[in-house]
Each structure stands twice: as structure tokens, then as C-alpha cells.
C-alpha positions, 0 to 999 in steps of 0.5 A: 350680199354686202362686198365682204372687202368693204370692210369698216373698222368696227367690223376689224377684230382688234383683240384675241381673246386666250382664256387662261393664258399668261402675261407674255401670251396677252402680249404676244396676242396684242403684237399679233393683232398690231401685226409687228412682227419685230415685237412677235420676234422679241417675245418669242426669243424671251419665251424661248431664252426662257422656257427652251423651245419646247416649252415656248411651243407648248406653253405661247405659241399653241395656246395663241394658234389655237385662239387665232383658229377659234376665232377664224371660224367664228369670223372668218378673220385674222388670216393676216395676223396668222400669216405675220405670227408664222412668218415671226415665229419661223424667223426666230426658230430658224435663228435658235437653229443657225445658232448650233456652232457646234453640233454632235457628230452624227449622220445628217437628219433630213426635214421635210413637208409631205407633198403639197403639204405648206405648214412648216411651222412645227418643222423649225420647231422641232429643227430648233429643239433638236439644235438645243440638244446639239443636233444639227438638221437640213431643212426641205421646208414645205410641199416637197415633191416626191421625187425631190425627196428621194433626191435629196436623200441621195444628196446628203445620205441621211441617218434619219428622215422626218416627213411632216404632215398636218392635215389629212389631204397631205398625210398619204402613206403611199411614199413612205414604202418607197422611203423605207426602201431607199438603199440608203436605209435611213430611219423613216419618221413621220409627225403630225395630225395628217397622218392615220397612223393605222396606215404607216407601212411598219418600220415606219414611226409615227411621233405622237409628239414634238417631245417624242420626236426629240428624242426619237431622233436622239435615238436613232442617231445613237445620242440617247441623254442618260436617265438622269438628264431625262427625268 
């Protein structure tokens, strides 16, 4: 078998093919696969300046993950181009979060990997979608232990604690009894395909979606949008 790193460049993939998608995601796709981060960064901050940032999520950012996915398990190729677009697109995301100056008055909301679990993407996604509303979140990031979970809530008392799994070695349901019961009572939410949402202790609530979350966090801070703002 021949030594998978002598590589030549006929055997490099130098496009990504996204059917259906648009001009900015073609463009974003070729900044990916020229690993540049500085323009990734640029069209991100359009999409987002444009679109908000859920709709640079669903509409960009997912139709490329997906297609850089598709084509990995073809290949076994692109892990470098994933690496630079995660990096990017968290650098900006945490920059739409920073940029809240000022946030609603509420209790603190806590955000956080599961332990073990590294994909902390969605997490500045939905920290910069919230900063859109005006709601400020403390970011744990990923592989957080247990107890430093616990630890942190005890650090900064929060309203709301958001545990993110995105695969299923990391969605285990055994912690979120221990958090429903800490004597802080903060509300327990927990987003992302790791989890069996059949095995969520009650009083836990699982988040079909970023959107969803949005607003679930909104409503356990007591900041629900009026009708019309939601429509």
C-alpha cells in the first residue's frame, strides 16, 4: 500500500462541490479550500451583517460543513480545510458576541460542551445569535469536565445552563440529574444530535434547534419578544 502522506497534487481536491448553493457559499467554498482564513472571515461577517446570524448558520455555513463532510467520507480529505472554516467562523462569531455593549439585565447564561465532547461551533453560534437579541452568555467552550461544570455554576450563579452535545460517545444523560438538582436551580438545556432525547431526566429541555434555543433561553430569562416581533 502506497504511503497515504506522499501525496501528489493531482491527488489534492482543489474544489467542493455544494449543489444548489449560492454565490457568497461557492465563494466561501473556494476561500475554504485556498485555506484563507482572512477572506473565510470577510464573507462570514457579510453573511452575518446581512443575513443575521442565524440565517448565515443555516443558509452558508451548514450547506458548506455538509458538502466538506460528504466529500471526507469519499476521500478521506479536507480535515485541513474544516480546521481553517471552524477556526474562522468561531473567530467571527466570538467577535458578533463581544460586540453586545449593552446587554438585557438578566441572570447570567452558562455555555458549555459536554465532557469529552471538542465541537464548540454551534455554541458561538447560538452565543452570537443570542447577543443579537441583547443577551449577553459565558462561554465554557468544549470538553468541559464534569466537575468544572458544577464549579462554574457556582461561580457565577446562572439563570440558564446550556450543555451541547454533537455526537452520541458525548451525549450521556448521566450529569444532568446532578445539574437539575444543583441548589442553584438553574434551568438545564441541552442542544445537539449526541443526545437521546428519550433519556433526558424530566425537567430537562431538549433544543430541536439553534432557533428554538434562541428563544428558549429568552423564555427562561423571562425576555420573551412580543407576537409581533416573532411572526
Amino acid at each position: 500500500m502506497a504511503d497515504k502522506s506522499e501525496l501528489t497534487a493531482d491527488a489534492v481536491p482543489q474544489d467542493l462541490a455544494i449543489p444548489g448553493a449560492s454565490a457568497l457559499a461557492r465563494e466561501l467554498a473556494a476561500a475554504a479550500m485556498a485555506l484563507d482564513a482572512r477572506l473565510i472571515m470577510e464573507i462570514i461577517r457579510v453573511a452575518v451583517a446581512c443575513d443575521g446570524v442565524i440565517g448565515a448558520w443555516e443558509d452558508l455555513l451548514i450547506p458548506l460543513i455538509a458538502g466538506i463532510g460528504d466529500q471526507h467520507l469519499r476521500t478521506g480529505s479536507l480535515i485541513d480545510v474544516e480546521h481553517v472554516l471552524m477556526a474562522a467562523a468561531c473567530d467571527v462569531l466570538a467577535e458578533a458576541s463581544a460586540a453586545l455593549s449593552q446587554p438585557a439585565q438578566h441572570p447570567p447564561v452558562l455555555l458549555s460542551c459536554a465532557e469529552d465532547e471538542q465541537h464548540t461551533l454551534s455554541l458561538h453560534v447560538l452565543a452570537a445569535a443570542l447577543a443579537e437579541e441583547g443577551v449577553a452568555t459565558r462561554m465554557l467552550g468544549g470538553r468541559v469536565p464534569r466537575r468544572a461544570l458544577a464549579e462554574a455554576i457556582w461561580r457565577s450563579h446562572p439563570a440558564v445552563v446550556l450543555l451541547w452535545s454533537q455526537t452520541a460517545a458525548t451525549g450521556d444523560p448521566g450529569p444532568l440529574a446532578e445539574l437539575r438538582d444543583h441548589p442553584s436551580r438553574p434551568a438545564i438545556l441541552v442542544g445537539g444530535p449526541g443526545w437521546d432525547r428519550h433519556q433526558i431526566p424530566d425537567d430537562v429541555e431538549f433544543l430541536p434547534s439553534l432557533t428554538a434555543a434562541v428563544s428558549q433561553v429568552e423564555a427562561a430569562l423571562g425576555l420573551d419578544r412580543p407576537a409581533q416581533q416573532q411572526a
